[in-house]
SEBAKE-198572 format. One record per atom (N, C-alpha, C): x, y, z; residue in three letters. Coordinates in steps of 0.05 Angstrom, whole numbers, plus 5000, padded with zeros to 4 digits. Each point is the difference from the previous one (the first is absolute). Layout:
REM SEBAKE-198572
XYZALA/...
REM end
This chain:
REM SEBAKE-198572
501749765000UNK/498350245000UNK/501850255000UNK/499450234989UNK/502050204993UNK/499350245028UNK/502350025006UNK/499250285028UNK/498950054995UNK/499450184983UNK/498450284989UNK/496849895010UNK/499849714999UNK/496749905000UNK/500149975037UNK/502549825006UNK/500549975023UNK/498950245023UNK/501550165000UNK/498950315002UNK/497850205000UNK/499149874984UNK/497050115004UNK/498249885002UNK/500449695004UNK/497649775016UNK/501650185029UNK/501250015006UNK/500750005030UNK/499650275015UNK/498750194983UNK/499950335014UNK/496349934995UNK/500449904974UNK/495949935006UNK/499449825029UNK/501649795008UNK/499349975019UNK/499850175025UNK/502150165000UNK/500250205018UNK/497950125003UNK/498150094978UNK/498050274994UNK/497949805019UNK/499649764997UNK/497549885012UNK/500049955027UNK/498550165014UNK/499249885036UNK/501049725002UNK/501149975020UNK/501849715006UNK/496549825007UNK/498750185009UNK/497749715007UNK/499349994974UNK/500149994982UNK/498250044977UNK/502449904972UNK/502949945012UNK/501649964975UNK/498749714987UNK/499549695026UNK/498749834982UNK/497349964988UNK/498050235008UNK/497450024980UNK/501049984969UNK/501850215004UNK/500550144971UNK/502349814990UNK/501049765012UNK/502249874988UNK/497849794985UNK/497949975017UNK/498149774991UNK/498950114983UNK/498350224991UNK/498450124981UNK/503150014969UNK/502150025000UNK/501649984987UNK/500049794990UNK/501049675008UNK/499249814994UNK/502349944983UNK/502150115005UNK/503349984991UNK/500849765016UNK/499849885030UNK/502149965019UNK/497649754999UNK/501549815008UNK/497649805010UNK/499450055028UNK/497849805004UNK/499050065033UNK/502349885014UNK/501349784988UNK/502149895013UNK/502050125005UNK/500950154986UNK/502050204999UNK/499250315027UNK/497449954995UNK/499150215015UNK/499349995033UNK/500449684997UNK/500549885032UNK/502250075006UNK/502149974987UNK/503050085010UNK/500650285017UNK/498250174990UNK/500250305011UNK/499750025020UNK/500750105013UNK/500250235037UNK/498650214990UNK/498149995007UNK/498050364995UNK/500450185021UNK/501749835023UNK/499650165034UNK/503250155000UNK/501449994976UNK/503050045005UNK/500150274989UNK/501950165006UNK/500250404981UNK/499049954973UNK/499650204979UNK/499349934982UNK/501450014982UNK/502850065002UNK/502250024975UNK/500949775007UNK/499849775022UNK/499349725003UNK/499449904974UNK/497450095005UNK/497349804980UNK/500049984972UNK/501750385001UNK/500050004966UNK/502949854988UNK/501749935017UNK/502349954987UNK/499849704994UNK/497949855026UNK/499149664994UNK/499249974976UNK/496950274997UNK/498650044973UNK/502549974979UNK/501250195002UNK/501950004974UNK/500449764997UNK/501549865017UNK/501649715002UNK/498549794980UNK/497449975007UNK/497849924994UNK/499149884974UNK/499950304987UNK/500150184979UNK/501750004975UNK/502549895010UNK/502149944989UNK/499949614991UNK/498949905015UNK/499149675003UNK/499250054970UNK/497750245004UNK/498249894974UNK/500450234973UNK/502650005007UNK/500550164973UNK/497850314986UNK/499550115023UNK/498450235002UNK/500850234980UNK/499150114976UNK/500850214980UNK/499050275008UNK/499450174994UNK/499650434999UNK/497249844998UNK/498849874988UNK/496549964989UNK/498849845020UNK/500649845018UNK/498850025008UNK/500450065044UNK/502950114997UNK/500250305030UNK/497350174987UNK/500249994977UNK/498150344992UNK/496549885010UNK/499049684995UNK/498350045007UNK/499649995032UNK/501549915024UNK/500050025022UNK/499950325006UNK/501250164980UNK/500450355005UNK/495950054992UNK/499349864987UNK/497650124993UNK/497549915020UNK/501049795008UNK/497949855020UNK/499750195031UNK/503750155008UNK/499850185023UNK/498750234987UNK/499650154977UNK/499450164997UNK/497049974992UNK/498849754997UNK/497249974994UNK/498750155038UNK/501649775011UNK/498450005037UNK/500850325005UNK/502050144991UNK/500850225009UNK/500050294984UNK/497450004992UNK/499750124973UNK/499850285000UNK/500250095022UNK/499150225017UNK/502850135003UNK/501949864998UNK/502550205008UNK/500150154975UNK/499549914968UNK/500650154981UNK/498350234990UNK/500050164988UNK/498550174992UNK/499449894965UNK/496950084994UNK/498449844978UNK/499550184984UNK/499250054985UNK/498750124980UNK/498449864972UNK/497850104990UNK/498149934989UNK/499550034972UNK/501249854981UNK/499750094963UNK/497649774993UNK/498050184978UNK/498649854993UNK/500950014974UNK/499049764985UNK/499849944966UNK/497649984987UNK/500150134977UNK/497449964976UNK/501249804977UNK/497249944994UNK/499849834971UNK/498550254984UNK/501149964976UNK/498350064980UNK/497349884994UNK/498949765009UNK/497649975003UNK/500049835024UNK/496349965007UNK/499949865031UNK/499449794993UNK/500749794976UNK/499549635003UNK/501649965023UNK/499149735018UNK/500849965009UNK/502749774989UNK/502149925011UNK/501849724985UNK/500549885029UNK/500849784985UNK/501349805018UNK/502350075009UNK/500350015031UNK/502450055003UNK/502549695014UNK/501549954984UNK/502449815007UNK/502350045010UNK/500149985027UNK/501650125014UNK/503049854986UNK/500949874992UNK/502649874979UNK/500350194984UNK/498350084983UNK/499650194977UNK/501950225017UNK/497450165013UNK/501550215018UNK/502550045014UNK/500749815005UNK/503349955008UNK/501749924981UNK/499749904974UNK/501550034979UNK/500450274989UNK/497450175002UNK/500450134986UNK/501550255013UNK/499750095020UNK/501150225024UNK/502549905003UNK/501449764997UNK/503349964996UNK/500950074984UNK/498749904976UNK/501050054963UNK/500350304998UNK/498450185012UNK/500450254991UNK/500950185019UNK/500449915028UNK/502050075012UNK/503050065004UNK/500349734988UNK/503149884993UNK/500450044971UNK/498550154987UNK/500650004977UNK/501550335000UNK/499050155019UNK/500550255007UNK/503149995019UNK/500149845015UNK/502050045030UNK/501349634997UNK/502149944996UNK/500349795010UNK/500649865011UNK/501050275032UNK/500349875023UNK/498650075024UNK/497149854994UNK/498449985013UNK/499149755016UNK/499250025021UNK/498949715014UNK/497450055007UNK/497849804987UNK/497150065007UNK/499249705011UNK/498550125014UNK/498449705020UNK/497750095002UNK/497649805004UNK/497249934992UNK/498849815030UNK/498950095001UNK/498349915022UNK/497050065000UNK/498149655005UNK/497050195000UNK/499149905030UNK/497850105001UNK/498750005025UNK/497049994985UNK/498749825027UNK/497549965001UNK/497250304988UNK/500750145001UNK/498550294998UNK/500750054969UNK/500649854979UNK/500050114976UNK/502450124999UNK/501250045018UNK/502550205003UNK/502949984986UNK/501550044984UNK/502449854995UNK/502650275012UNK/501349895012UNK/502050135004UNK/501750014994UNK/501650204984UNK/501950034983UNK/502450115019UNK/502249885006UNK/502350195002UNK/502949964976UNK/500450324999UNK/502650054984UNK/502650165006UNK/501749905010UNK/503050034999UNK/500850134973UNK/500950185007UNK/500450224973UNK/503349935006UNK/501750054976UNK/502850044994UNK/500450224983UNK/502750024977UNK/500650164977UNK/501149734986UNK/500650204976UNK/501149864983UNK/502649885009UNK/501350115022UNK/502949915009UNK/500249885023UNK/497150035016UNK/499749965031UNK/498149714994UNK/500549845022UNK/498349855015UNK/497450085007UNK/497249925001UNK/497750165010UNK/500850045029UNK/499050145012UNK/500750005023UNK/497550055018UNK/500049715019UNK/497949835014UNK/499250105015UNK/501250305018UNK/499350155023UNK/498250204992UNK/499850104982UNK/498250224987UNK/498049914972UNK/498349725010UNK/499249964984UNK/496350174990UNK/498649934977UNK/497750065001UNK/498449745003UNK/497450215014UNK/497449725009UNK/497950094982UNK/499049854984UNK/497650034987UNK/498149785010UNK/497150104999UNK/497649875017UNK/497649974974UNK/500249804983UNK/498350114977UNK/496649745006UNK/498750124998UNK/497349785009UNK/499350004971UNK/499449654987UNK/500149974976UNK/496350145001UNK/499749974959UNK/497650104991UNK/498450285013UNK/502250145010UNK/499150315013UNK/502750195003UNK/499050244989UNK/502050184984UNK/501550155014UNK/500149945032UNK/501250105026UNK/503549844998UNK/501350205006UNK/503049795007UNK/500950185030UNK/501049945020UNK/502150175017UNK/502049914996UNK/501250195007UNK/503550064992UNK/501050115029UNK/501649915007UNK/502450045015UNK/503050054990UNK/500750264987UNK/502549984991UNK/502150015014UNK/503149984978UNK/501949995024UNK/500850264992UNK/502150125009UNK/501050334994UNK/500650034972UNK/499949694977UNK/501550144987UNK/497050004970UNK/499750345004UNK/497350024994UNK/500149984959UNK/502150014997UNK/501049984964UNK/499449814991UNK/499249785020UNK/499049604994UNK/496650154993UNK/498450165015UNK/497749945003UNK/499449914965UNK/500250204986UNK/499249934973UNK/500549754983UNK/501549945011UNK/501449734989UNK/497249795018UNK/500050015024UNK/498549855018UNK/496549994994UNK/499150314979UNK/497550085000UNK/499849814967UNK/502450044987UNK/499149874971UNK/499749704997UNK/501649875029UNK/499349754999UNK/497449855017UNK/499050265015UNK/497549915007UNK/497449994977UNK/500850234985UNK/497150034986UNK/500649784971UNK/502649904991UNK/500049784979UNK/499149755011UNK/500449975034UNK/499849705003UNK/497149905006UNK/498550275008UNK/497850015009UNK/497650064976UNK/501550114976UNK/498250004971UNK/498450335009UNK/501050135006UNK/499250315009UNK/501650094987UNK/499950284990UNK/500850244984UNK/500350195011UNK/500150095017UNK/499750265022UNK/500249915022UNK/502350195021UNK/499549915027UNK/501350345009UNK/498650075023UNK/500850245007UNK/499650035031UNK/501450095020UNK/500050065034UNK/497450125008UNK/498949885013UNK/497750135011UNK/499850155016UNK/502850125022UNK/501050195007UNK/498349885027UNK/499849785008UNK/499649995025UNK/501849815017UNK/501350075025UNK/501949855012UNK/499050005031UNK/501149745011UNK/500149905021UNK/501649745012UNK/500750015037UNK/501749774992UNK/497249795007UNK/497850065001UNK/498849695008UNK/499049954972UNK/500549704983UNK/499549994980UNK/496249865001UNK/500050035020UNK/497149725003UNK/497550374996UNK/501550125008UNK/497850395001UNK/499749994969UNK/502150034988UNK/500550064970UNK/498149814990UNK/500249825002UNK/497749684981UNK/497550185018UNK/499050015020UNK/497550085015UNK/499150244970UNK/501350114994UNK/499650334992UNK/499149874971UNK/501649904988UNK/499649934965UNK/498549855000UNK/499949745023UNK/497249854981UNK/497549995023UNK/500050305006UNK/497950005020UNK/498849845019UNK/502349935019UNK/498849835018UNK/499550125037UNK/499550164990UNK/499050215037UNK/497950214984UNK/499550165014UNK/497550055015UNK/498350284997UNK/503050194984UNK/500150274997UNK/497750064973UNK/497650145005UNK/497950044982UNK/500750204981UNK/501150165006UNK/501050214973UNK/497850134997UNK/498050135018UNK/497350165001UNK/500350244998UNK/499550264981UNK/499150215016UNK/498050185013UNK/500949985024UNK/497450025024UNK/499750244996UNK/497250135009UNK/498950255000UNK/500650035027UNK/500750295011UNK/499449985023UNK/497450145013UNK/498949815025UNK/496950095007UNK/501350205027UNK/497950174994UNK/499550215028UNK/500049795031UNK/501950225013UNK/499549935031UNK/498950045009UNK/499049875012UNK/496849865023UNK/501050085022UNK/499050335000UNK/498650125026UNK/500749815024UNK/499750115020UNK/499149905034UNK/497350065005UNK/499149885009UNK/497249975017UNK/499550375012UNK/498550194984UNK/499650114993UNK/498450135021UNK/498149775015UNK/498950085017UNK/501449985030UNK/502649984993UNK/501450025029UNK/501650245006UNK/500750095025UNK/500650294990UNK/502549995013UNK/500949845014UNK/502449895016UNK/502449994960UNK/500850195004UNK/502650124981UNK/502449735000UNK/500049975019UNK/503049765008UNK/498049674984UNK/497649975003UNK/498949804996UNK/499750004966UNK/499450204983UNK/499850004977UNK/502150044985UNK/503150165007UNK/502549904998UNK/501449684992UNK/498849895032UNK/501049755000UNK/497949884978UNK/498350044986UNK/498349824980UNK/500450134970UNK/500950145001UNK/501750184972UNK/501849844991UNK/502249995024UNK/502149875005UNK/500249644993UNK/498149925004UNK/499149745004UNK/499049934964UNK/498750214993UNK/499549854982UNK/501450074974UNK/501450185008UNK/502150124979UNK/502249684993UNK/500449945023UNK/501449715010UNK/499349834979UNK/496449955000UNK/499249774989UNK/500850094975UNK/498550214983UNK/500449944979UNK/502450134986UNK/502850035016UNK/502249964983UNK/500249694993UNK/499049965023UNK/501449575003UNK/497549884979UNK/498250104997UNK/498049824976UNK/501550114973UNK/500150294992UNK/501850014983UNK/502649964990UNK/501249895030UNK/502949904985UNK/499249714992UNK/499349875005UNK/498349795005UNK/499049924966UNK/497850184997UNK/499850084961UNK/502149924990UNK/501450095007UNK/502450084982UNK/502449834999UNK/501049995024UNK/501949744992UNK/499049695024UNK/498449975001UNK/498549765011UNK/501249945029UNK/498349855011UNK/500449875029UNK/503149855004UNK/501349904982UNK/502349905010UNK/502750134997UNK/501649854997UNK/502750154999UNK/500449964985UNK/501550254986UNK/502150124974UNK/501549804993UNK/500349914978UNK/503049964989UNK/502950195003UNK/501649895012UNK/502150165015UNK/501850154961UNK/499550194995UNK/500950234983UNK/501150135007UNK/503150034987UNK/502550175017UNK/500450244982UNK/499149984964UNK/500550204981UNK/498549984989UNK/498650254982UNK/497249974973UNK/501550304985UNK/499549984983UNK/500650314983UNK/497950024972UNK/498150224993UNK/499449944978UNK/500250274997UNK/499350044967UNK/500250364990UNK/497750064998UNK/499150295005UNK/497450094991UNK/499950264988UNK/497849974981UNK/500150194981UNK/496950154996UNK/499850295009UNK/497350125006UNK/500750264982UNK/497950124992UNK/500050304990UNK/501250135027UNK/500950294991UNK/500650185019UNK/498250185006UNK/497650095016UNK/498050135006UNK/501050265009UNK/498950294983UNK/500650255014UNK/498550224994UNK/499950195009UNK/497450224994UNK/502050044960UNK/497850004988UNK/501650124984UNK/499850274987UNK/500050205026UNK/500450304999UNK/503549945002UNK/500849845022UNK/502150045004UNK/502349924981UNK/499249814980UNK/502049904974UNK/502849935010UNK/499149765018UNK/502749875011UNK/501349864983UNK/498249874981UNK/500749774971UNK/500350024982UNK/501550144987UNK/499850064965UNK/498649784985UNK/500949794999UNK/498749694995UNK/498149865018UNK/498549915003UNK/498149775002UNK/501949775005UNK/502049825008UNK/501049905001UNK/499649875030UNK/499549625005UNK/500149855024UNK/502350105014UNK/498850035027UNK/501950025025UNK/501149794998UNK/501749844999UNK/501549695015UNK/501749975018UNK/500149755019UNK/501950135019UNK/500349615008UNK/501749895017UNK/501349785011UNK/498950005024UNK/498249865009UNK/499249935035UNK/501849695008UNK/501150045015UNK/501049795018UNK/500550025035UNK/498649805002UNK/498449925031UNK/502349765010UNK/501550005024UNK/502149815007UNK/499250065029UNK/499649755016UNK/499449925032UNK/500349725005UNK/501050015019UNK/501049675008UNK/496749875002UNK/497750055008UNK/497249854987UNK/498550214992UNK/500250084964UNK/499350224993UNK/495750005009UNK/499749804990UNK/497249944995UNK/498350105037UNK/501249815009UNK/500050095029UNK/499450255009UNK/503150144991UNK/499950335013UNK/497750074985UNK/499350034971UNK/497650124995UNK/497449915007UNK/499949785012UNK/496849985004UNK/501050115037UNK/501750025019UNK/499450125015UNK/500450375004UNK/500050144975UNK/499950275008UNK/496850164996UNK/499049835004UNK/497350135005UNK/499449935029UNK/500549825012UNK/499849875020UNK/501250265023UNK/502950034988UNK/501850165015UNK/500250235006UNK/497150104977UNK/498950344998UNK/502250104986UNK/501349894982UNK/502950064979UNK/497650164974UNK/498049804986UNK/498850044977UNK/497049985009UNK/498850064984UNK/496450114993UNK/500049694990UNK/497849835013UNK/498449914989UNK/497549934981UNK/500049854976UNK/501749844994UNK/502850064987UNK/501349915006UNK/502750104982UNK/499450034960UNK/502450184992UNK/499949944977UNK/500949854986UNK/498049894977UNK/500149804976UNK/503549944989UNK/500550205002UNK/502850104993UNK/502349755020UNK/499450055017UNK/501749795032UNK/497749764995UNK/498249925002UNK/498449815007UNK/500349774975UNK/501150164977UNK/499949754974UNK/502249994992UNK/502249985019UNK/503349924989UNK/499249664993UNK/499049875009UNK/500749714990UNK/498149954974UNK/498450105006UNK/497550054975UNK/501750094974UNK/500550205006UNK/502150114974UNK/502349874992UNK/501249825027UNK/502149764980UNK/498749774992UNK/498649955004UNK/498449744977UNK/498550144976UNK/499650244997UNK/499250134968UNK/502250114996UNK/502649895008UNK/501450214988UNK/501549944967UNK/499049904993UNK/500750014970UNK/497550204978UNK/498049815022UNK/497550184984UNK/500150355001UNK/501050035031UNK/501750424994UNK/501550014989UNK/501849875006UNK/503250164981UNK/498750004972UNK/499149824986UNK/499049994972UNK/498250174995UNK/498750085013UNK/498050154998UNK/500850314995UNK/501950075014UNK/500250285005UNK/503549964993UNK/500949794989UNK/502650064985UNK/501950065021UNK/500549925032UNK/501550095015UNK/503049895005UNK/500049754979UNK/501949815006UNK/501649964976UNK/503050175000UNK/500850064970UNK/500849734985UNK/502149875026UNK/501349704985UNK/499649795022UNK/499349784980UNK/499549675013UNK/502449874994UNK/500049684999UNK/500949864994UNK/498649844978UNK/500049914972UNK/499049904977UNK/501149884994UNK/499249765012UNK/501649714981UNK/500049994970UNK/502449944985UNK/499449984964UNK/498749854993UNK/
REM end
């Protein structure tokens, strides 16, 4: 077995909680159980990983498959990375068959046809899910296994997350082999990020709770009118001002909890409104401008600043339909032309 592989089975073991290194030796399915009797789990853990190596070496262990034990910690641990969200179009909506062989032939072929020192590994999971990781290199370098990318692509739906590594000059290379292997023509960032990737899937294929309503707001309901005690009709002003912020947040983004959202950004583009005595505009020409919203649980903080007497109830459409607006977001950018260059497979 060559260090270089040696070496990085043995810092991945490091990365994994010592109670938890033989779950993930078993879910690997490299080592036999017999082999996996031999281990001390109770000993330091540069111990465990150097037995691991030892092991490892028995069975003639290559970069392909350390990489899928690297993808299995980073399946359970998905949360340390930061995600982001590109969707793809077809030129039409038949549905096809999708073959996951196909798909993996084809995302190598035109990968490696680009870079050819790359290391890609494949992994699926129960959830439709296939997980892609890639070890990027150069033309002169080795890929290099520490800064690799994670792609999360769920077959027959036009969602992929991405996890890149710093070296952001791959993405294009990485976007043209998603949309050939997947039979898509377009793929473009949906400008939404977070590190929990399970929020991001909640958001695109709508699986929580947020109604996307816009609420009118109704007049406050008086105090008991016929009481003349000042402190008593306060406290029922007060009270019910209460209720119906909480029925209207409620409208609006539903009874449960948010998908944890760390970034959203979209552009917007309105006329510029002004007396026009004053001839602020020579032109008629759209205001446009870049909104971007960043909070460690963005969704969160906005459904509590009405709560917090921050904002007027109900909030605006504007804050209330960030996730709304990344699942049409091809249908805007197209619409209003906001999105100069894609990626277009030949």
């Amino acid at each position: 077995m060559d260090d270089t592989v040696a070496e990085y089975i043995r810092r991945t073991v490091l990365k994994i909680p010592r109670d938890e290194i033989k779950m993930m030796l078993q879910k690997w399915g490299f080592l036999s159980e017999a082999q996996l009797q031999t281990l001390n789990f109770h000993q330091m853990k540069d111990n465990i990983s150097q037995e691991v190596v030892q092991l490892c070496e028995e069975n003639s262990a290559d970069i392909k498959q350390a990489a899928v034990l690297d993808i299995i910690y980073n399946h359970i641990y998905q949360n340390k990375r930061m995600w982001s969200v590109y969707q793809m179009k077809k030129s039409a909506e038949e549905l096809e068959y999708f073959d996951i062989k196909d798909f993996k032939k084809k995302f190598k072929r035109r990968l490696r046809s680009a870079l050819k020192n790359v290391t890609i590994t494949f992994k699926e999971y129960e959830d439709n899910a296939i997980w892609i990781r890639v070890a990027w290199g150069t033309p002169y370098k080795k890929p290099n296994q520490y800064k690799p990318s994670y792609v999360v692509y769920h077959s027959q739906t036009p969602y992929v997350f991405v996890s890149a590594s710093v070296l952001k000059s791959n993405m294009p290379l990485l976007c043209q082999a998603l949309i050939v292997a997947s039979n898509y023509h377009d793929i473009r960032e949906m400008e939404l990020r977070s590190h929990s990737l399970n929020s991001l899937k909640d958001i695109v294929f709508k699986r929580y709770s947020q109604n996307f309503q816009t609420c009118t707001t109704k007049p406050l309901q008086g105090g008991n009118v016929e009481l003349e005690n000042a402190d008593i009709r306060i406290i029922q002003e007060n009270r019910s001002e209460k209720e119906r912020i909480h029925r209207l947040n409620e409208e609006v983004f539903g009874s449960g909890p948010q998908p944890k959202l760390e970034f959203a950004q979209y552009r917007l583009e309105t006329m510029f409104k002004s007396d026009p005595k004053m001839d602020v505009l020579d032109k008629k020409e759209p205001f446009r401008c870049l909104v971007k919203f960043s909070s460690p649980h963005l969704l969160e903080s906005l459904k509590s600043l009405a709560p917090a007497g921050m904002a007027d109830a109900p909030l605006s459409p504007l804050l209330t339909c960030i996730p709304h607006k990344a699942r049409n977001y091809f249908k805007i950018r197209e619409k209003k032309g906001l999105f100069p260059g894609s990626f277009v497979s030949p």
